[in-house]
C-alpha positions in Angstrom: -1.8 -17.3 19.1 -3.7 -16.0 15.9 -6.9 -15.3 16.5 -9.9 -16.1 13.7 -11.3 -13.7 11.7 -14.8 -13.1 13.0 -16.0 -11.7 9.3 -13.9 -12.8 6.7 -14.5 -10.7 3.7 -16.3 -12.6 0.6 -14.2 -14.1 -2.2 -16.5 -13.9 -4.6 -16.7 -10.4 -4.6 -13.2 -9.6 -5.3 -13.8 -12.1 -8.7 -17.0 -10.5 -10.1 -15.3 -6.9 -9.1 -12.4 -8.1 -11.9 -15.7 -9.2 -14.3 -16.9 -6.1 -13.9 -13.6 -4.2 -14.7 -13.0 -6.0 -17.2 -16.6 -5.8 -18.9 -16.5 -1.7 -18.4 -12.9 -1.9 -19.9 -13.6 -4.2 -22.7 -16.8 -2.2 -24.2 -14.3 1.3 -23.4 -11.9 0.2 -25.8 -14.7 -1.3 -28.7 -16.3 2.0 -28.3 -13.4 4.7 -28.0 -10.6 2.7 -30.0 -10.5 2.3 -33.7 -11.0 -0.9 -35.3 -7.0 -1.6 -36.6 -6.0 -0.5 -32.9 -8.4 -2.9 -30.7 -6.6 -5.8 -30.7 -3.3 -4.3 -29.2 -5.9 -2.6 -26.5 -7.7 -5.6 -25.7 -4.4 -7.1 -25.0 -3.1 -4.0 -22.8 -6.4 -4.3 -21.0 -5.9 -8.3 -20.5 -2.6 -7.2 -19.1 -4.4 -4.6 -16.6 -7.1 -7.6 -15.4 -4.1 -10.0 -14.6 -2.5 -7.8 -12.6 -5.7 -6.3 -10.6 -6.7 -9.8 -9.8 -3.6 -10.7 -8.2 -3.8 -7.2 -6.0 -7.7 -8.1 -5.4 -7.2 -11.7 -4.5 -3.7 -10.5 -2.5 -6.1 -7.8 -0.4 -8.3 -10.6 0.5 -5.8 -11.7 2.8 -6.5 -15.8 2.8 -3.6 -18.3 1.4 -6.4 -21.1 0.8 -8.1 -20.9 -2.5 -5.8 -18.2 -3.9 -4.9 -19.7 -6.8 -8.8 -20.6 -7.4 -9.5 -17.2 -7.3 -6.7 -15.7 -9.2 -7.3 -18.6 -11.8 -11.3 -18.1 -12.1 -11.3 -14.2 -11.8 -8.8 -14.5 -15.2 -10.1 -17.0 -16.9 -14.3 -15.3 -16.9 -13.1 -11.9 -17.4 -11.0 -13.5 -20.8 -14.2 -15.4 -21.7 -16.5 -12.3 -21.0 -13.8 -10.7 -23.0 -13.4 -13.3 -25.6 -17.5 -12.7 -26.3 -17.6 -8.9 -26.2 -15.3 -9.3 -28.7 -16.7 -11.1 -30.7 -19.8 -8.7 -30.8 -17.7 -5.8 -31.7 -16.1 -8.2 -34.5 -19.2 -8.9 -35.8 -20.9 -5.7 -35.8 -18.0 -4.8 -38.1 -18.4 -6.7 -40.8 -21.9 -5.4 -41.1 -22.4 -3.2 -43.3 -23.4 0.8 -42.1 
């Protein structure tokens, strides 16, 4: 017989650590990559967030919800992303 967890660790964390990644990540490569070369970095750095979120959600340890996870840590770190972005995207076509 299994016996229950008596502190099961928090799945929330494991989705905002991924947000977090991916918000250090994503202002990384708008600040260290050159504009022609972002878009092929963003997408390496998508790639990267995928992956971690299945190891995070995977060290969690719990089968219920996992797709929940996987799916919400993805799809806010592609919005958060999406609007970084879109910052760096705009402060381009300003002029310096």
């Amino acid at each position: 017989m299994s016996e229950p967890a008596l502190a099961p660790r928090n799945a929330l964390v494991g989705v905002v650590v991924v947000w977090a990644t991916a918000f250090v990540a994503t202002v990384a490569v708008g600040i260290f990559v050159a504009e022609e070369w972002r878009v092929p970095w963003m997408l390496v750095v998508f790639g990267g967030i995928v992956l971690l979120s299945f190891a995070v959600q995977l060290w969690y340890g719990h089968t219920q919800g996992f797709i929940f996870r996987v799916a919400s840590s993805v799809t806010g770190a592609l919005l958060l992303m999406g609007l970084i972005s879109i910052g760096f995207g705009i402060a381009a076509l300003l002029p310096s």
